[in-house]
VMD Tcl script that builds the backbone (N, CA, C; Angstrom):
set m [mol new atoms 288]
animate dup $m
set s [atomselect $m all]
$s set {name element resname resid chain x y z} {
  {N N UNK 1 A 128.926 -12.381 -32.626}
  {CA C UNK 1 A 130.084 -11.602 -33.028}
  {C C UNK 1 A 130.999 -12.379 -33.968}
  {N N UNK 2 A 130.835 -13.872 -34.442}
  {CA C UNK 2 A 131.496 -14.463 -34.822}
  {C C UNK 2 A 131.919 -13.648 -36.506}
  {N N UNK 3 A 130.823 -13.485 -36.817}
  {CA C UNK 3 A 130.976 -12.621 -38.648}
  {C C UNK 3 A 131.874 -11.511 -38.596}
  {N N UNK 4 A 132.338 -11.116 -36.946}
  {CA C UNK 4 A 133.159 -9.886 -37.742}
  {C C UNK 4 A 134.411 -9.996 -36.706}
  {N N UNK 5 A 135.043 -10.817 -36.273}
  {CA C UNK 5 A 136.032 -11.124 -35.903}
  {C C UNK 5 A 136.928 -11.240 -37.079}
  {N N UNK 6 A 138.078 -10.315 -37.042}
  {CA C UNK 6 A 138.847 -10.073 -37.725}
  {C C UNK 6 A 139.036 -9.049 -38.744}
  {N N UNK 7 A 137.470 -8.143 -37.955}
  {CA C UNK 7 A 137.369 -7.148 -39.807}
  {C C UNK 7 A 136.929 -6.202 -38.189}
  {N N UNK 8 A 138.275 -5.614 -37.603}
  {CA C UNK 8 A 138.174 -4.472 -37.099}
  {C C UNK 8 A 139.190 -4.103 -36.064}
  {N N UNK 9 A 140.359 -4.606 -35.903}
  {CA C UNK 9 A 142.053 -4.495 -35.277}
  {C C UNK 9 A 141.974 -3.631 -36.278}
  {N N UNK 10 A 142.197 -3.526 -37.278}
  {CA C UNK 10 A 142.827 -2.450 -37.949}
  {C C UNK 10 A 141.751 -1.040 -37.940}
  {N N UNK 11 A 140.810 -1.201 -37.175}
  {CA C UNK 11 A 139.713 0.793 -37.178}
  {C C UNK 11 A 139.939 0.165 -35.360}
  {N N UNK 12 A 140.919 0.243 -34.556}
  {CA C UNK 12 A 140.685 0.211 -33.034}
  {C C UNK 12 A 140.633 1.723 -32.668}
  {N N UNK 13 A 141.714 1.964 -33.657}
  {CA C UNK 13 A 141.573 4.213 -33.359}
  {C C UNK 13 A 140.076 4.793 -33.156}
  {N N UNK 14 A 139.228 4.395 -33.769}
  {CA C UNK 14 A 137.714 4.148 -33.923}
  {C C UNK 14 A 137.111 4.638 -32.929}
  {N N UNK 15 A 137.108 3.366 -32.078}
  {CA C UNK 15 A 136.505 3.469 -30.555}
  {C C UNK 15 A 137.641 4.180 -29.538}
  {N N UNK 16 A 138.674 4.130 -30.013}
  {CA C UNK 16 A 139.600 5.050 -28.967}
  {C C UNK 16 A 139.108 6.483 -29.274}
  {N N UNK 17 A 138.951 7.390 -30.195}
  {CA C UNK 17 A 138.853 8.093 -30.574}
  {C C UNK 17 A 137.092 8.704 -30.543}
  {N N UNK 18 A 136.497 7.109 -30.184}
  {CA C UNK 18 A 134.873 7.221 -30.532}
  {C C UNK 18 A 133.898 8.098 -31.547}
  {N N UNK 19 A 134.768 7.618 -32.485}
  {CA C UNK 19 A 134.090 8.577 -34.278}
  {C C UNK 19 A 134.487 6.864 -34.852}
  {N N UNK 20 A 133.495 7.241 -36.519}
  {CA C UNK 20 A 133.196 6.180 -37.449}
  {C C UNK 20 A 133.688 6.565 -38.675}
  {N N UNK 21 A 134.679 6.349 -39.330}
  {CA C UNK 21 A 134.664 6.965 -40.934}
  {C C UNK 21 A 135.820 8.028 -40.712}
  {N N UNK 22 A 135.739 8.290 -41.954}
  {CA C UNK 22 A 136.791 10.270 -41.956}
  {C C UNK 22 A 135.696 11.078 -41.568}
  {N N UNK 23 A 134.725 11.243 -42.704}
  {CA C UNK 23 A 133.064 11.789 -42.851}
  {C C UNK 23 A 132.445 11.162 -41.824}
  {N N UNK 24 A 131.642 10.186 -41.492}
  {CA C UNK 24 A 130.979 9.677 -40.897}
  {C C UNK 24 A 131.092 7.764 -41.109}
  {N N UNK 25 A 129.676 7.310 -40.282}
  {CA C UNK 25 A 130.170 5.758 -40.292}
  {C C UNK 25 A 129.326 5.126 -41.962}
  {N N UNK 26 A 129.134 6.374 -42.588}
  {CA C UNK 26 A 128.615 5.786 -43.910}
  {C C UNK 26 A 129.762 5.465 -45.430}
  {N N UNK 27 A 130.817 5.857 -44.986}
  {CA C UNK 27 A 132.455 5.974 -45.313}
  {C C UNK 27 A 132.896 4.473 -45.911}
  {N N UNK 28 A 132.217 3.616 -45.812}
  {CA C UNK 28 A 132.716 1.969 -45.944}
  {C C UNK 28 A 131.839 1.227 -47.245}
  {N N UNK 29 A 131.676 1.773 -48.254}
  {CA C UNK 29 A 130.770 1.044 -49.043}
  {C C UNK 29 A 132.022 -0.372 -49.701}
  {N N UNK 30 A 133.058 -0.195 -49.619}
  {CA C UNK 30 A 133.445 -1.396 -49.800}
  {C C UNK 30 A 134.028 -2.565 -49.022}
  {N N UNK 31 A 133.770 -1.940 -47.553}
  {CA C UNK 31 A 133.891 -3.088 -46.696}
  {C C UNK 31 A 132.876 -3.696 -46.286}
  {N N UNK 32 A 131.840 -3.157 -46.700}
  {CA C UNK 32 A 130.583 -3.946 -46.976}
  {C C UNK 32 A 130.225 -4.944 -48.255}
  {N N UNK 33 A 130.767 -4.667 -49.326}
  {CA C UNK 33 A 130.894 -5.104 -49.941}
  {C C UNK 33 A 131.685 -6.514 -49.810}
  {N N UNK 34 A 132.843 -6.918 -48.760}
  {CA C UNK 34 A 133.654 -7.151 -48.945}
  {C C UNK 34 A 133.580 -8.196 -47.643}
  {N N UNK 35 A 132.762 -8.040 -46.480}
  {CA C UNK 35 A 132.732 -8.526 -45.098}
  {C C UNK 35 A 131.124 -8.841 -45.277}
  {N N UNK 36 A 130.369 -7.911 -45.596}
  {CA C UNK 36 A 128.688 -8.066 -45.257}
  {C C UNK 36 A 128.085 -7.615 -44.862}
  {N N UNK 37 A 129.075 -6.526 -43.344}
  {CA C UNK 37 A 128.980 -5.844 -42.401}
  {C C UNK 37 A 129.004 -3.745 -42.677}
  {N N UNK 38 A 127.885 -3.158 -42.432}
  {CA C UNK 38 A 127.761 -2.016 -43.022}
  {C C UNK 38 A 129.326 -1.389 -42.266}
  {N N UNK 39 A 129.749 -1.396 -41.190}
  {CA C UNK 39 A 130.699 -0.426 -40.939}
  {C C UNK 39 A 132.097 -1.471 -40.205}
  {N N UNK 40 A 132.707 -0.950 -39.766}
  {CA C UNK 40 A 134.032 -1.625 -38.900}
  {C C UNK 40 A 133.412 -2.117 -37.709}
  {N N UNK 41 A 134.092 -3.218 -36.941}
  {CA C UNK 41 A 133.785 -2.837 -35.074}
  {C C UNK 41 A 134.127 -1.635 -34.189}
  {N N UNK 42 A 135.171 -1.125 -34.387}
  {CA C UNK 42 A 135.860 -0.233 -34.287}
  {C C UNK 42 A 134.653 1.052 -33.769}
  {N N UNK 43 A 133.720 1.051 -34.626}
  {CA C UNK 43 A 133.035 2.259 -34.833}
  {C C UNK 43 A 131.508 1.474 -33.533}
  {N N UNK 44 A 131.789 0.674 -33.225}
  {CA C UNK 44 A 130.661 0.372 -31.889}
  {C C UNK 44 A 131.007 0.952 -30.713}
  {N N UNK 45 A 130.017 1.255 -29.679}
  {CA C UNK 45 A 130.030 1.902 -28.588}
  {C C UNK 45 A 130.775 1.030 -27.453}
  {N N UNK 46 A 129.592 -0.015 -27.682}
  {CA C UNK 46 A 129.997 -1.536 -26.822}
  {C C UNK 46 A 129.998 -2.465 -27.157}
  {N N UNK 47 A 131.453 -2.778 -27.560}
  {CA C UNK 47 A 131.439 -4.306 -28.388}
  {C C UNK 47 A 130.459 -5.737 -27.629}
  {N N UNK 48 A 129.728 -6.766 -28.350}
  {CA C UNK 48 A 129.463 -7.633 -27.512}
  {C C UNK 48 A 127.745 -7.536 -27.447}
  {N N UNK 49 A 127.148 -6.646 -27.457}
  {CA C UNK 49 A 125.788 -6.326 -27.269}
  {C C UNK 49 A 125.233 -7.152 -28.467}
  {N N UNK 50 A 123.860 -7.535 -28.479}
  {CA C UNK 50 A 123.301 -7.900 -29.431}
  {C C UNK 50 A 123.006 -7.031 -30.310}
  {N N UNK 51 A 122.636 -6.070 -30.171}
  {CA C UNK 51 A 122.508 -4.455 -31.206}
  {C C UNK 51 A 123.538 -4.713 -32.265}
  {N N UNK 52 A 124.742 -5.302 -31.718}
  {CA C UNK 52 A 126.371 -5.117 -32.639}
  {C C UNK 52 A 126.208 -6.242 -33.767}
  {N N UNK 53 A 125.116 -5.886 -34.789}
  {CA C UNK 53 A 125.174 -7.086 -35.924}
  {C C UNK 53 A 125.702 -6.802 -36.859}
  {N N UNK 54 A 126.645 -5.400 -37.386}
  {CA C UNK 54 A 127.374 -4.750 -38.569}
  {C C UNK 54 A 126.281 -4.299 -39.156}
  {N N UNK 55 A 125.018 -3.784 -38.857}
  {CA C UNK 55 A 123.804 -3.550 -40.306}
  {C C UNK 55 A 123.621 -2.312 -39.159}
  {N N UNK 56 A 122.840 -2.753 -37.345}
  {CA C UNK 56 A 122.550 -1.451 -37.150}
  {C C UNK 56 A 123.101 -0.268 -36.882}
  {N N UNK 57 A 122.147 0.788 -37.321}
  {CA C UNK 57 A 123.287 2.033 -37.473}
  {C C UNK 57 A 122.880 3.007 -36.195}
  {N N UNK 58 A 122.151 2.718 -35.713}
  {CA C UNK 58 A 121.235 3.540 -34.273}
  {C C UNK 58 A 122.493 4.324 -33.724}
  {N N UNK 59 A 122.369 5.339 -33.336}
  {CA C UNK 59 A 122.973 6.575 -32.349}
  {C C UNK 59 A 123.609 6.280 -31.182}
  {N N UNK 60 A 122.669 4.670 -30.353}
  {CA C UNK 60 A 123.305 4.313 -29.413}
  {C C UNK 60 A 123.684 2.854 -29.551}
  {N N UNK 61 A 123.950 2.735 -30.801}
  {CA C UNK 61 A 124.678 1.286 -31.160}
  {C C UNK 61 A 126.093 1.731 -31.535}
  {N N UNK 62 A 126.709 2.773 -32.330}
  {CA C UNK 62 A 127.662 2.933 -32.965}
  {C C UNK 62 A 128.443 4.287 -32.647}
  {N N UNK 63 A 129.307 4.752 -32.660}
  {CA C UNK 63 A 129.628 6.297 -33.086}
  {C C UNK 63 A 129.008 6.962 -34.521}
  {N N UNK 64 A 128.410 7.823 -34.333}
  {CA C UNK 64 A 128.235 8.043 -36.054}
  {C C UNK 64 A 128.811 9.173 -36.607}
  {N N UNK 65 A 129.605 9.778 -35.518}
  {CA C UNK 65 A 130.747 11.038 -36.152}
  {C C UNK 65 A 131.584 10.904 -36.649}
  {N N UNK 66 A 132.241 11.279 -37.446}
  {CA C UNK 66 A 133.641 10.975 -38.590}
  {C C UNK 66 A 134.558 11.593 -37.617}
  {N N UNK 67 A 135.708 10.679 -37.724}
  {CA C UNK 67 A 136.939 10.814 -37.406}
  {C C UNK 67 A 137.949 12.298 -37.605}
  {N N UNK 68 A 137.562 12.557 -38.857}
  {CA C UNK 68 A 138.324 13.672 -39.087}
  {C C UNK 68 A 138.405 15.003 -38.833}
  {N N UNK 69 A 136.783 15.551 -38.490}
  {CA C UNK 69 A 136.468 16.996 -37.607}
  {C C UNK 69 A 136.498 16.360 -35.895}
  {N N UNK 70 A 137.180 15.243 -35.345}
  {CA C UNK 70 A 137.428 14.849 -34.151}
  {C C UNK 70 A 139.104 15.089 -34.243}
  {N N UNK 71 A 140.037 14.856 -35.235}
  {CA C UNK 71 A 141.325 14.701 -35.349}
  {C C UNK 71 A 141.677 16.084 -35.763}
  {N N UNK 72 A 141.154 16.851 -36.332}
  {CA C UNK 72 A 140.846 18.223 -36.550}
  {C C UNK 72 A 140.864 19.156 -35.505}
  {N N UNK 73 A 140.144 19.078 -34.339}
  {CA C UNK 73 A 139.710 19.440 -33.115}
  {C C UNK 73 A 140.857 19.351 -32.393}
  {N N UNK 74 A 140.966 18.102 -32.179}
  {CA C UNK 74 A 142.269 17.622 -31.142}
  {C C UNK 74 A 143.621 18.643 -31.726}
  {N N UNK 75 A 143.615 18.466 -33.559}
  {CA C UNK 75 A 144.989 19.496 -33.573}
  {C C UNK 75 A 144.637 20.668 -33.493}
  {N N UNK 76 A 143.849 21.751 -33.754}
  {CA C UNK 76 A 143.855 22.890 -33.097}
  {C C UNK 76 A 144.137 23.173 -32.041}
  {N N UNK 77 A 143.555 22.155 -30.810}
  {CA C UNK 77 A 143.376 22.842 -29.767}
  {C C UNK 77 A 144.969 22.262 -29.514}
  {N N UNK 78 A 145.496 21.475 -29.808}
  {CA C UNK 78 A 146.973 21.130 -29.481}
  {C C UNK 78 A 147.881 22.448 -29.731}
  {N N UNK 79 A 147.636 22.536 -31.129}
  {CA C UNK 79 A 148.431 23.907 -31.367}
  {C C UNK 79 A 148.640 24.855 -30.778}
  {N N UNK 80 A 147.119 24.967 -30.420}
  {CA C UNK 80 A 147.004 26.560 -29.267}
  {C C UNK 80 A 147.594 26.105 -28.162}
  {N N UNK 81 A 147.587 24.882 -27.586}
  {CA C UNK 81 A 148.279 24.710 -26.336}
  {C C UNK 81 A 149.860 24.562 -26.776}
  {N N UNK 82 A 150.431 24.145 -27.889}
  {CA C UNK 82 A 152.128 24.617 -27.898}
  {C C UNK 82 A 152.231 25.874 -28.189}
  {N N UNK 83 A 151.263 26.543 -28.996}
  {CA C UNK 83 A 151.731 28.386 -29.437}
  {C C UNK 83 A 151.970 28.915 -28.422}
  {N N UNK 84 A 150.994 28.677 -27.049}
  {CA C UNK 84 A 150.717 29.362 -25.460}
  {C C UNK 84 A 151.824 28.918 -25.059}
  {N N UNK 85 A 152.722 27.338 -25.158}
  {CA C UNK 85 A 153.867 27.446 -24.242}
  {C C UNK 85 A 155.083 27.848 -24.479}
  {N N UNK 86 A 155.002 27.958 -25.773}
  {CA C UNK 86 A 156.180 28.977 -26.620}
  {C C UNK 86 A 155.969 29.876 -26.382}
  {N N UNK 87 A 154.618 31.243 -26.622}
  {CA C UNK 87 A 154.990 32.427 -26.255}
  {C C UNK 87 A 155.461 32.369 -24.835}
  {N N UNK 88 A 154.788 31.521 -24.221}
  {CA C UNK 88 A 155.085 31.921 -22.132}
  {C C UNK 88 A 156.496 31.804 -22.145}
  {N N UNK 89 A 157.236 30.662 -22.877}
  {CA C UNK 89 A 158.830 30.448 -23.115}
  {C C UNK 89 A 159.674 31.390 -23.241}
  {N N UNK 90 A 159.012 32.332 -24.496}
  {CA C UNK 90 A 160.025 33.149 -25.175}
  {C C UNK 90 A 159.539 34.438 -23.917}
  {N N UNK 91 A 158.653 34.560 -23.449}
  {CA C UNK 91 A 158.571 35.962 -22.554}
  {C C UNK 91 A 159.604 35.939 -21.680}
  {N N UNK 92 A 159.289 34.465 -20.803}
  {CA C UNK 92 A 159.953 34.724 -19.705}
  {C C UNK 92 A 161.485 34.252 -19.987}
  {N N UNK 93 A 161.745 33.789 -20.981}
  {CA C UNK 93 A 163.467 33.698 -21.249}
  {C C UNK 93 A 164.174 35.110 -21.573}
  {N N UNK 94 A 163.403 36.042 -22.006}
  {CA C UNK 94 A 164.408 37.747 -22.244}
  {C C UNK 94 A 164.643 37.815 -20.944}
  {N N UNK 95 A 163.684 37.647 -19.770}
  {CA C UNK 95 A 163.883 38.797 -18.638}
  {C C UNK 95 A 164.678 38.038 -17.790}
  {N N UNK 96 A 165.486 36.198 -17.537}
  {CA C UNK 96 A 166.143 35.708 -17.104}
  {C C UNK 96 A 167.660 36.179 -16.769}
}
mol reanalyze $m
mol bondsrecalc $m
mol representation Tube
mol addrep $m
């Protein structure tokens, strides 16, 4: 793990979130460029494994869903859950 210490505090949303990229974990052509390493740590399942060399891209080495139809998701369904507690709000505040 020594090569990528320090090239992934900043994608921790990553693995909190467990998606790779906006699009997907193919999103990084210049932090490869730039580290060596095809994607962030961020975007690993389980940091620490030998699998975790920044090159493999396997299904059960990495997340390989993009971040953004995950952050997408989360706000819809947020919405619908404040629209639902506003209408329930405004119903039951007339008849008070």
């Amino acid at each position: 793990m020594q090569g990528l210490v320090g090239h992934g505090e900043e994608f921790s949303f990553y693995s909190q979130l467990k998606c790779c990229g906006m699009k997907d974990y193919t999103d990084f052509p210049s932090f490869e460029r730039m580290t060596g390493h095809t994607y962030p740590r961020g975007c690993y399942k389980s940091i620490g494994t030998v699998a975790c060399d920044g090159h493999n891209v396997s299904a059960d080495v990495i997340h390989q869903e993009g971040c953004f139809p995950k952050l997408l998701k989360i706000t819809k369904t947020q919405g619908i859950n404040l629209s639902g507690g506003s209408l329930g709000a405004a119903v039951i505040q007339p008849g008070s």
